[in-house]
Structures are given as structure tokens and as C-alpha cells.
C-alpha positions in Angstrom: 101.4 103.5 70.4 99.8 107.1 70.1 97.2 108.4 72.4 95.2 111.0 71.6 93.0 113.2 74.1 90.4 114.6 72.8 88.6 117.0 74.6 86.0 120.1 74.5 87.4 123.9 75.9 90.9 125.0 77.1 92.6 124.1 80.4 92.2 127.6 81.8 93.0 127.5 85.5 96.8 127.0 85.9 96.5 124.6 88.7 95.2 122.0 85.9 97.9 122.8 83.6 100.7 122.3 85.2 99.3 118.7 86.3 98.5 118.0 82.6 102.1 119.5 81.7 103.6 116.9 83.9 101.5 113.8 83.5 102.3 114.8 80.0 106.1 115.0 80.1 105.9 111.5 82.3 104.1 109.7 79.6 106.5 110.8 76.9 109.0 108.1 77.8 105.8 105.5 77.1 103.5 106.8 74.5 103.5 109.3 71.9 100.7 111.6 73.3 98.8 114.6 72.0 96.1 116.6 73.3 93.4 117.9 71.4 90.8 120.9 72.3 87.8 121.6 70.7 85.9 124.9 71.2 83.1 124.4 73.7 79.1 126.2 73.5 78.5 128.9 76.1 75.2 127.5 78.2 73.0 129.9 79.1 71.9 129.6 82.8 68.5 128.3 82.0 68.4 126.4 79.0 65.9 124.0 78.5 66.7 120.1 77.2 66.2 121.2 73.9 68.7 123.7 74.2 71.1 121.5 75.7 71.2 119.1 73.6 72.2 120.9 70.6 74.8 122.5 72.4 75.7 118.5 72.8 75.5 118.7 69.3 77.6 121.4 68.0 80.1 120.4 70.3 79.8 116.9 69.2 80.1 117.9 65.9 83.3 119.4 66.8 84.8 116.3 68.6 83.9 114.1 65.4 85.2 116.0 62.8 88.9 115.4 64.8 88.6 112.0 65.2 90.7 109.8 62.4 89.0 106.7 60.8 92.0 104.7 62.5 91.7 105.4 66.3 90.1 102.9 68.6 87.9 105.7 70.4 87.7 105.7 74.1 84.6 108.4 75.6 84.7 108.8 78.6 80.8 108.9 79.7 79.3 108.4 83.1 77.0 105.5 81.9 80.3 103.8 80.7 82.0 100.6 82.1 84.1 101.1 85.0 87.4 99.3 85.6 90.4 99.6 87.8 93.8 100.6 87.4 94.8 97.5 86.5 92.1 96.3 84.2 92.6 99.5 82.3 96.5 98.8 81.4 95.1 95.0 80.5 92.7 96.4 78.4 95.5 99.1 76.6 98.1 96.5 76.5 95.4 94.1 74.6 94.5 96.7 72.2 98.0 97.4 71.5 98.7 93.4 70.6 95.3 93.3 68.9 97.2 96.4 66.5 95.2 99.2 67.7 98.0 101.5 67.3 95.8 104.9 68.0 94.3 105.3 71.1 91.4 108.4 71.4 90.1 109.3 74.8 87.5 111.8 74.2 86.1 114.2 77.4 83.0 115.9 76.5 82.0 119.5 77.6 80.1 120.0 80.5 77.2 118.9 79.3 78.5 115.6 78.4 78.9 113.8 75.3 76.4 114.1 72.2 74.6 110.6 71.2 76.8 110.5 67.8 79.8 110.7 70.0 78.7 107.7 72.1 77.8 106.2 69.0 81.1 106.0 67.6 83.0 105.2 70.1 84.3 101.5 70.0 84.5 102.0 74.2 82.8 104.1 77.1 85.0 104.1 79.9 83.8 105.4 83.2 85.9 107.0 86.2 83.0 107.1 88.2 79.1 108.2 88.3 80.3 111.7 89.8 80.7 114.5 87.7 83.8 116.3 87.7 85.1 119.6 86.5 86.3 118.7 83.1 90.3 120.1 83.7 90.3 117.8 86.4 89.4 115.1 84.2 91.9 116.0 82.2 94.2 115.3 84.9 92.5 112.1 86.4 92.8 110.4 82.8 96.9 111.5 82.2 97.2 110.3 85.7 95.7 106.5 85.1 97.1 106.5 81.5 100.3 106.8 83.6 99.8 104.8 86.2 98.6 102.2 83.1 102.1 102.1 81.5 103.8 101.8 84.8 101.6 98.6 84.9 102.4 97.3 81.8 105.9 97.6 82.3 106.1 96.4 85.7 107.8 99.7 87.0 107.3 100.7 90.7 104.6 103.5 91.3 102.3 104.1 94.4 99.5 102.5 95.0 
């Protein structure tokens, strides 16, 4: 299988990287994985709906024009369904046998994801109704798409 993430703005703090660098050097033994960044919109302090959601938009825009025609798209969205640790390597193993060989987990800027986005997404997966810095996210997601393969393949791993 190949997993994609797919997400908006750079990993900047080096905190965040390193987890990312070794979640992603765990899941290489699993999964062929790549991550994807799209440039994000500068928000100006006080910008109004309208203002944000074009900056949804644009960044939307962005995240769609990298998304293949054969990926089963995952967004992660706040509003989404929420499942455990287990449901979530059920529901990747059952995409898998169903032939869904390209798995794409998209994170949206900090403004969340844009309406098209959503739209097109075959799933929205939530992590939970908090927001959370979108690095961290980053992490969180490597760290269950881990834990999901050591699930699957009924390898030891804390709980």
C-alpha cells in the first residue's frame, strides 16, 4: 500500500521533525509513505469570514491540484467521524482488501479545510473536536498510522 500525507505549510519547529522523521522511518518497513506540503496563505490578524474563507480556498486549491484520481482520500476535519486505534487499522486493512491501494490523508492549514476539499474526500476522519497545531498533527497521524500497522500485523506495541 502507499500513503500519502498531504498537508498545508512546512514542519518548521525541529521538535516536530524529528518525530515525523522517525514515525516516518518506523512506517517504512509497512507502507510505502510520502509526505506532501503545500504552501499555506499568510492570515492577517483580523480577517473577516470572507477573508478566511478564500484563504480556505487558495489553499484548497493547492491541496487538490496534488491529489491523484486513484487515492482513497482521507481529511482529516474536526466534524469528521471519530474512531479508535483499532477501528482505524480495521478500516485501512479493509480498504486495502477492497484494492484501495493509495491512501491520502490530507491536514488542512490552520484555518481548516476548504468545502471542495471536504467534498472530495471519500472519508473525514476525526482525532478529536480540539484543534491542534498542525506539526503536531502531523505527528499524531504518523503515530496512529503506526500504531495501525502494528495492529494489523499483530506485532506488540504499547497501549
Amino acid at each position: 500500500m502507499r500513503i500519502t500525507v498531504l498537508c498545508v505549510g512546512k514542519c518548521k519547529e525541529s521538535f516536530y521533525a524529528q518525530a515525523v522523521a522517525e514515525y516516518v522511518k518506523r512506517l517504512g518497513r509497512y507502507v510505502k509513505l510520502d509526505i506532501v506540503e503545500v504552501a499555506d496563505e499568510k492570515t492577517p490578524e483580523e480577517a473577516g469570514e470572507n477573508r478566511m474563507k478564500r484563504i480556505r480556498e487558495k489553499e484548497g486549491e493547492r491541496l487538490l491540484a496534488r491529489i491523484r484520481e486513484d487515492g482513497y482520500v482521507i481529511a482529516l476535519a474536526i466534524r469528521g467521524i471519530a474512531l479508535d486505534s483499532e477501528e482505524l487499522a480495521a478500516r485501512i486493512e479493509r480498504l486495502g482488501i477492497e484494492g484501495k491501494s493509495h491512501l491520502i490523508f490530507v491536514i488542512g492549514g490552520s484555518l481548516g479545510l476548504s468545502e471542495a476539499v471536504l467534498a472530495r474526500a471519500d472519508f473525514s476522519l476525526s482525532f478529536s473536536r480540539m484543534t491542534f497545531p498542525h506539526p503536531l498533527m502531523r505527528v499524531i497521524l504518523l503515530e496512529q498510522l503506526y500504531r495501525s500497522y502494528r495492529i494489523m500485523k499483530h506485532e506488540p506495541y504499547h497501549k
